[in-house]
C-alpha positions in Angstrom: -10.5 -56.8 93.1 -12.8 -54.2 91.5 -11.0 -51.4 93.7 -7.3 -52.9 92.3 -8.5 -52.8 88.2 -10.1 -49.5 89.3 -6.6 -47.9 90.0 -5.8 -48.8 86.3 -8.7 -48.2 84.3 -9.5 -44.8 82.6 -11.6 -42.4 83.9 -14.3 -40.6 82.1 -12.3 -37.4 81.9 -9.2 -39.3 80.1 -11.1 -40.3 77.1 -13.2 -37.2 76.8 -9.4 -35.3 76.8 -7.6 -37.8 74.4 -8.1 -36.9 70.8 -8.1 -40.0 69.5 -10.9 -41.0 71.6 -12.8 -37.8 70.9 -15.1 -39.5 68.1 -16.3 -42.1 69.6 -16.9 -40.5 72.9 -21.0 -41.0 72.8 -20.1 -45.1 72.8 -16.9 -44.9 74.8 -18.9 -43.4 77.7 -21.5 -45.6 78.7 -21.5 -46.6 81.8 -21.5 -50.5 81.3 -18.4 -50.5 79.5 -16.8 -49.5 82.4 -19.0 -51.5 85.3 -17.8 -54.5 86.7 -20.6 -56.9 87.7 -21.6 -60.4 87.5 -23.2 -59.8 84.0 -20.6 -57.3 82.3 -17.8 -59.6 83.3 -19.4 -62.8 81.5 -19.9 -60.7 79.0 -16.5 -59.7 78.6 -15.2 -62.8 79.0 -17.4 -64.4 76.0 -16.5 -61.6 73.9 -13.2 -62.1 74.4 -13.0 -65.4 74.0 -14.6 -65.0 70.8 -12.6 -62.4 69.4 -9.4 -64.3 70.7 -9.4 -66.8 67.6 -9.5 -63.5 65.1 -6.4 -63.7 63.1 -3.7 -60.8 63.5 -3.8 -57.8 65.2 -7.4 -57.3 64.6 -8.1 -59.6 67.9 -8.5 -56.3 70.2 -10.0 -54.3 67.7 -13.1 -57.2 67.3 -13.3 -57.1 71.3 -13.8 -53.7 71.9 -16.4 -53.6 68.5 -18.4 -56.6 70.9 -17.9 -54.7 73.8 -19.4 -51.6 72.6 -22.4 -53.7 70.8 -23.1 -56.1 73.6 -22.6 -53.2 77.0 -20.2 -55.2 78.4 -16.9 -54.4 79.8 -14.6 -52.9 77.8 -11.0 -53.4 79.5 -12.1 -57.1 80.9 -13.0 -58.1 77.0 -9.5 -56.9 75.6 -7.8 -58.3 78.2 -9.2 -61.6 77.3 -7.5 -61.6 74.0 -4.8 -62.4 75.4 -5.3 -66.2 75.9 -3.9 -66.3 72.2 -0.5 -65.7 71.4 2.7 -67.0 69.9 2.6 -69.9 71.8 -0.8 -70.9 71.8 -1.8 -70.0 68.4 -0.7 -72.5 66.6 -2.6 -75.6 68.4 -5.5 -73.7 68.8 -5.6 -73.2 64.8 -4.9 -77.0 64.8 -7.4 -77.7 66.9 -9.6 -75.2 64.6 -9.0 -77.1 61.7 -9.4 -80.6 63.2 -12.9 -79.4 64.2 -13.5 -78.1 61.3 -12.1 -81.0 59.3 -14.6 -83.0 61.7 -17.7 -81.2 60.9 -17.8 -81.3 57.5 -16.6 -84.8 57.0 -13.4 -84.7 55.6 -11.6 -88.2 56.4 -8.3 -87.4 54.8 -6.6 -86.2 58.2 -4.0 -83.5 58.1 -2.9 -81.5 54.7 1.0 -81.0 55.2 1.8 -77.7 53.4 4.4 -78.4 50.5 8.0 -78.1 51.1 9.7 -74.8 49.8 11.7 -75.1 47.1 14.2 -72.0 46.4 14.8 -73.5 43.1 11.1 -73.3 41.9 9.6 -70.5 43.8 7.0 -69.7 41.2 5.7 -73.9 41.7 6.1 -73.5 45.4 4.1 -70.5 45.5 1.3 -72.4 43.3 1.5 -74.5 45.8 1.0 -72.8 48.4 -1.9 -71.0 46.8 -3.3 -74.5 46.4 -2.9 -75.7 49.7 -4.2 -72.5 51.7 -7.6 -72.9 49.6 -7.9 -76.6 50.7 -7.7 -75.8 54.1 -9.7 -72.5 54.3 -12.9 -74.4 54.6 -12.7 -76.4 57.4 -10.2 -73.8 59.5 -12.9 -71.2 58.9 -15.4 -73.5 60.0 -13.6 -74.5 62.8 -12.5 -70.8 63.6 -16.2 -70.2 63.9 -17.4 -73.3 66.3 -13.9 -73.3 68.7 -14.9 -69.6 69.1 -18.3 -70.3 70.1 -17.7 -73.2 72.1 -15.0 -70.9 74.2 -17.4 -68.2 74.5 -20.4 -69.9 75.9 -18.5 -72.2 78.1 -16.1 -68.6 79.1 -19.6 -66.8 80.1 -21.4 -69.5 82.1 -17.9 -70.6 84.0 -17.6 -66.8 84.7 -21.2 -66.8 86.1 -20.3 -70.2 87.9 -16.6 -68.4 89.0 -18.7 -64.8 90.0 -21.9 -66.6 92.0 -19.3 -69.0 94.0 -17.5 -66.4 95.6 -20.5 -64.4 96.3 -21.4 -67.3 98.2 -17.9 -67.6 99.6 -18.0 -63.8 100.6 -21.7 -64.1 102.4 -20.7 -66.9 104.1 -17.5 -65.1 105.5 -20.2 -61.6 106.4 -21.8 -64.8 107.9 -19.7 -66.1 110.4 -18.0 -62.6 111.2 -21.4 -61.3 112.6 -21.9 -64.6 114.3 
């Protein structure tokens, strides 16, 4: 596994060369952000995870930012992002704001945006305006706690994933010498 994602990961020389890279060369080139071990991976994976939920394209630019700040690796963590996208999105948020809605006691269930209306745009706007502001709170808050909850249970089921086939591989060294 680590030799396949080795074919495809940059090498040190790559980002010293690219100009783009060039400034942030002193970060970019620690080791850890490149290592792939039991510890870097969970790492990763958390940080990932984590930065998933972030809305917009800012999702891989928060990963590597964790990545960086935490030593973990770097192409695992923005690979992770991934998990969200244009079809998964849009529960996850509801799920988000369900928590969220949860948490801080809100008992009013679900708050249906209002229905556009070409022939008052300026009202449907206000409206709009009104109903993103309700729902900030809990989705924020929710944002926040999904985001945790998939980042601690991402990093210890990647320890879990990681130490099971360790014990899978010694066990196959083990009956091949026997």
């Amino acid at each position: 596994m680590r030799r396949y994602l080795r074919k495809y990961l940059p090498d040190h020389e790559t980002i010293r060369n690219n100009p783009w890279l060039r400034p942030f060369e002193s970060s970019l080139l620690h080791p850890r952000l490149w290592h792939l071990n039991r510890h870097s991976a969970a790492g990763a994976v958390a940080a990932g995870l984590f930065c998933g939920l972030i809305p917009g394209p800012l999702q891989m630019l928060g990963a590597a930012i964790s990545a960086v700040a935490f030593k973990v690796n770097l192409p695992l963590a923005l690979l992770v992002t991934l998990y969200t996208n244009p079809f998964t999105i849009v529960p996850l948020y509801l799920l988000a704001y369900q928590i969220g809605r949860l948490t801080i006691g809100e008992s009013n269930g679900f708050l249906a945006p209002p229905g556009f209306d070409p022939a008052n745009f300026i009202g449907w706007t206000e409206g709009m305006q009104q109903w993103m502001l309700a729902v900030a709170k809990p989705l924020g808050i929710g944002l926040l706690l999904l985001a945790s909850g998939l980042a601690v249970a991402g990093y210890f089921a990647t320890r879990a994933a990681w130490r099971a086939w360790l014990i899978a591989a010694w066990r196959r060294r083990k009956t091949l010498r026997s």
